[in-house]
C-alpha positions as semicolon CSV with decimal commas, in nm:
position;residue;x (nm);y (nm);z (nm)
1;X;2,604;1,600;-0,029
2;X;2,908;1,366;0,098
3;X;2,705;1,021;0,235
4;X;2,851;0,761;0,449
5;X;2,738;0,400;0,366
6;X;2,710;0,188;0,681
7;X;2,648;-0,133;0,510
8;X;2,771;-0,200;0,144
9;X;2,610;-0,491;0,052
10;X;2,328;-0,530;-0,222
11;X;2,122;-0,226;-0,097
12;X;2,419;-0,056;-0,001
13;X;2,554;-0,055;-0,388
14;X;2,209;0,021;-0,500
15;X;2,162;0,346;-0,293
16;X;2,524;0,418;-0,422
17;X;2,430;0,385;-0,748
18;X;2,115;0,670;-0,646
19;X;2,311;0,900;-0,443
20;X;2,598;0,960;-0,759
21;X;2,304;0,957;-1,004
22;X;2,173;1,259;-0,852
23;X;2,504;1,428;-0,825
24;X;2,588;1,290;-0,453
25;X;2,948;1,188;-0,325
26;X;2,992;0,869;-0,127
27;X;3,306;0,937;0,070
28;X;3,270;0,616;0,346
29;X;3,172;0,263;0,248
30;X;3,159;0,011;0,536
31;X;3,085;-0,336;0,547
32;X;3,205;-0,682;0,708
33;X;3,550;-0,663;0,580
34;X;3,641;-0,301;0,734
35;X;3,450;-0,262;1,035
36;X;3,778;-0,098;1,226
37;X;3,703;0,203;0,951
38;X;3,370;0,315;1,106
39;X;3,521;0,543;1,321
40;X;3,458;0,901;1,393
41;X;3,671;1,026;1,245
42;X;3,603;0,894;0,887
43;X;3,233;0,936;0,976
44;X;3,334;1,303;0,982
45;X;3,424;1,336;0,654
46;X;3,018;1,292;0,563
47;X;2,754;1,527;0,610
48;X;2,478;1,193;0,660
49;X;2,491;0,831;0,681
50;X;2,284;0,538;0,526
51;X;2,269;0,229;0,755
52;X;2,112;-0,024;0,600
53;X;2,271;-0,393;0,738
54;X;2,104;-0,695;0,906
55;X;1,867;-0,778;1,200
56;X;2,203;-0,822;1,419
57;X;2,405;-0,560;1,382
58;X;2,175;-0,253;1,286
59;X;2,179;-0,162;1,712
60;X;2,499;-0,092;1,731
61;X;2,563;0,025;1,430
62;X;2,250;0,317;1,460
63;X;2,394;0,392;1,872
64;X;2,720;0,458;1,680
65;X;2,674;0,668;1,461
66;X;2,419;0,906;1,609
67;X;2,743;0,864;1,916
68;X;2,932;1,006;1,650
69;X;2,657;1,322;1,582
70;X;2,586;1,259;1,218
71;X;2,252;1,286;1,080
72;X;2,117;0,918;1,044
73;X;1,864;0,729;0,785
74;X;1,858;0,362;0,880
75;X;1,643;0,114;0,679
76;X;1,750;-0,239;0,876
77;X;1,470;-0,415;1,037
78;X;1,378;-0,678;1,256
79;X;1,589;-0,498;1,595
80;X;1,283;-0,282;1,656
81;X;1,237;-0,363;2,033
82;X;1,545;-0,152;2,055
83;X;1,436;0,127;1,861
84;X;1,280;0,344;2,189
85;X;1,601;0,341;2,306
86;X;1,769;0,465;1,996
87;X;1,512;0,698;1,921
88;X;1,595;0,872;2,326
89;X;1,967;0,854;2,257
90;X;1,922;1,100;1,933
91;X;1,721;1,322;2,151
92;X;1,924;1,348;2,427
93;X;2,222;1,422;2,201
94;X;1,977;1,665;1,940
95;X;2,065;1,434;1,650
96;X;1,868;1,383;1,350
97;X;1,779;1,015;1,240
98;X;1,497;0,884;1,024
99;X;1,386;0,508;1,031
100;X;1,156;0,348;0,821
101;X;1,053;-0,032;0,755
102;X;1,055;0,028;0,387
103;X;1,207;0,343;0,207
104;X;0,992;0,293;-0,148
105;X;0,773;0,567;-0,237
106;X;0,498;0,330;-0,410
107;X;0,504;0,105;-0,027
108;X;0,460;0,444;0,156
109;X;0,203;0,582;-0,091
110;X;0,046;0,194;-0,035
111;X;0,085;0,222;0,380
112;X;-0,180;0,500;0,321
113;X;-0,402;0,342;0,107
114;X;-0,368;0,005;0,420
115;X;-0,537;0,226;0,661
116;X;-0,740;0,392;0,468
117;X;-0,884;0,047;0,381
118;X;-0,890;-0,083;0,740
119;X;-1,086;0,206;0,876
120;X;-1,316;0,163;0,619
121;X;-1,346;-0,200;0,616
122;X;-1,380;-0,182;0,990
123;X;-1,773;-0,153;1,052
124;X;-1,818;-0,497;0,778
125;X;-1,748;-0,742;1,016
126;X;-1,790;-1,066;0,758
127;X;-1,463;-0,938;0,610
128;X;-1,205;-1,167;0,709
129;X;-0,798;-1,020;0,661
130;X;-0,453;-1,193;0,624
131;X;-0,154;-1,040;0,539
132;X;0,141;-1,218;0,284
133;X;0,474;-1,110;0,227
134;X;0,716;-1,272;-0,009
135;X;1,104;-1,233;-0,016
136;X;1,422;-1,376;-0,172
137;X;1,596;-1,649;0,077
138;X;1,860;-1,426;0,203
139;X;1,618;-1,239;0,354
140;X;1,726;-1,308;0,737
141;X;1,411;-1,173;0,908
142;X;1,062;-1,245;0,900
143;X;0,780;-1,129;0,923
144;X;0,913;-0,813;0,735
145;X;0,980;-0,466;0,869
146;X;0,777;-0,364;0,587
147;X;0,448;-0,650;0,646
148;X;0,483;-0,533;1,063
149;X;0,402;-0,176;0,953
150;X;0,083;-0,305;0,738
151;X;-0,005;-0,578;1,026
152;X;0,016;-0,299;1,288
153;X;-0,164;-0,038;1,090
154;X;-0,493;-0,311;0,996
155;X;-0,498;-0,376;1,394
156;X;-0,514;0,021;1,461
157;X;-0,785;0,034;1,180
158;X;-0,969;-0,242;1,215
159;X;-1,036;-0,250;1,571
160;X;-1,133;-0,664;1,649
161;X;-0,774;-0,801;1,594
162;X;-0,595;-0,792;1,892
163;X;-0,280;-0,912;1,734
164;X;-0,025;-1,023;1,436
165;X;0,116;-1,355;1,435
166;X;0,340;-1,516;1,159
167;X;0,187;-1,855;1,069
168;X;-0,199;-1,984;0,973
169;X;-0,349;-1,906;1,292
170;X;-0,786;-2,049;1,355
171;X;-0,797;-1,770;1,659
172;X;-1,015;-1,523;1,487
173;X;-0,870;-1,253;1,739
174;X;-0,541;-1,304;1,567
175;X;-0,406;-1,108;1,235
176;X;-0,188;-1,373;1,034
177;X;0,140;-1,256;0,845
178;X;0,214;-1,529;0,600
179;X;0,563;-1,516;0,493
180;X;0,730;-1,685;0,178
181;X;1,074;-1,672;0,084
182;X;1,138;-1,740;-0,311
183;X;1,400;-1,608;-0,480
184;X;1,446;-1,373;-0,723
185;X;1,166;-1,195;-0,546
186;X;1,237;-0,852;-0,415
187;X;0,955;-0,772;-0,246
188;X;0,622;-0,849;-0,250
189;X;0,339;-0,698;0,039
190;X;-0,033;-0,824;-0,020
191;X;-0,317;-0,752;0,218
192;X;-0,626;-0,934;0,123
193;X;-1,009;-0,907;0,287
194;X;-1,224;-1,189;0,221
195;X;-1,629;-1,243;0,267
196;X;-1,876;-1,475;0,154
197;X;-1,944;-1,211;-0,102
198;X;-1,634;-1,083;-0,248
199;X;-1,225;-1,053;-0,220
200;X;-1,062;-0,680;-0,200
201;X;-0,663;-0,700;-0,240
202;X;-0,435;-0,484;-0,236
203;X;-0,068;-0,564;-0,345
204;X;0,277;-0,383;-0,369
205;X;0,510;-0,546;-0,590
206;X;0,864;-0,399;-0,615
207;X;1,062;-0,527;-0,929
208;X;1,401;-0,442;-0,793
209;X;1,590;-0,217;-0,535
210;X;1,611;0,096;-0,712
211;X;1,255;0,211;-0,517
212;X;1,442;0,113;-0,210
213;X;1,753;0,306;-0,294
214;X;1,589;0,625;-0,420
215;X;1,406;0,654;-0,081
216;X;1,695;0,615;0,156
217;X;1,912;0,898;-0,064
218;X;1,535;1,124;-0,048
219;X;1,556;1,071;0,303
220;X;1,907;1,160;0,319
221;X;1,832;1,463;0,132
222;X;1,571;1,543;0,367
223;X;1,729;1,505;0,741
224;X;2,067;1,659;0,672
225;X;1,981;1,998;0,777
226;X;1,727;1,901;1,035
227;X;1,730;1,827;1,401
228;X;1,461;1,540;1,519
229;X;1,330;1,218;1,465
230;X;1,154;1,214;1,113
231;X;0,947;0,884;0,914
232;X;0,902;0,887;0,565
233;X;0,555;1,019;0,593
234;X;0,743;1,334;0,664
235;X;0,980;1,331;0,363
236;X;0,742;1,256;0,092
237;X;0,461;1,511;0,264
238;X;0,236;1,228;0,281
């Protein structure tokens, strides 16, 4: 499979790394320093690109490309109030483009397991939630993409929080997202429910990007012969 990488930064070299492991071609790297190469015609020369960049420029980057008719997987978060919009422009056109706030197969496997727990926690009303996620400082978004998803899944399960906010919040109607950025860290997701009884945690850790990276090239894998708008829950069967 010939990938284009829209976004060649740390993630961008990681997937890279995936995509020739498993006997992939990267024929298209683009990043800050060759922006005038994102063009149709190079895009052309892929059969499905990888967008993973920042907060500010994922938009325009997705509108191009599915513009440009190639099957998309985009991992960038925190630009998600556009994603409606993105998500009618691949229709309209009969692209193909998966997004997810975290391509990791453990995270996905642990999404499950989050509202599993919600629904179940949801009749106990002493249990009390809050929701941590901790990143490296060059992390430029926050709450996470990845602690959103969790956040939003608890209020679907639970049922009495109305809604997420990202500090220490004494409205009990509110779900707090605690965020920390400390570096090395490459990702850490923890959803704890708390009583006058007991604790019950659950916590994703990811020691480096290679999770990441395998996802986005499984997802790649996945959409390049398919028409739609797909999640991870569809590529891992979940």
């Amino acid at each position: 499979m010939k990938i284009a990488l829209i976004g060649y930064g740390k993630m961008g070299k990681a997937i890279e790394q995936i995509a020739v492991h498993r006997a992939h071609e990267v024929v298209l790297k683009i990043d800050e320093y060759n922006l005038d190469d994102f063009s149709k015609q190079n895009v052309s020369k892929a059969e499905v690109a990888i967008e993973f960049t920042g907060p500010h420029s994922a938009y325009e980057n997705v509108k191009k490309a599915l513009e440009f008719d190639i099957p998309l997987v985009c991992g960038s978060t925190g630009w998600l109030e556009k994603l409606d919009e993105v998500q009618k422009l691949c229709l309209s056109r009969k692209g193909s483009f998966i997004y997810s706030s975290n391509y990791s197969v453990g995270v996905n496997i642990f999404f499950e397991i989050n509202k599993r727990l919600a629904a179940l926690i949801g009749p106990h009303k002493s249990y009390e939630v809050q929701v941590t996620e901790i990143h490296h400082t060059q992390k430029k978004d926050a709450p996470s993409g990845t602690a959103i998803t969790i956040a939003e899944q608890i209020l679907e399960g639970l049922g009495r929080k109305k809604k997420w906010v990202n500090h220490i919040s004494d409205n009990t109607d509110e779900l707090e997202i605690i965020s920390e950025r400390i570096d090395p860290a490459a990702g850490t997701h923890k959803v704890k429910y708390s009583s006058t009884i007991d604790d019950i945690e659950i916590i994703h850790t990811a020691h480096n990007r290679e999770g990441f990276a395998l996802g986005a090239v499984l997802a790649a894998e996945y959409i390049r012969d398919r028409k739609g708008i797909f999640n991870m829950k569809d590529v891992l069967n979940l």
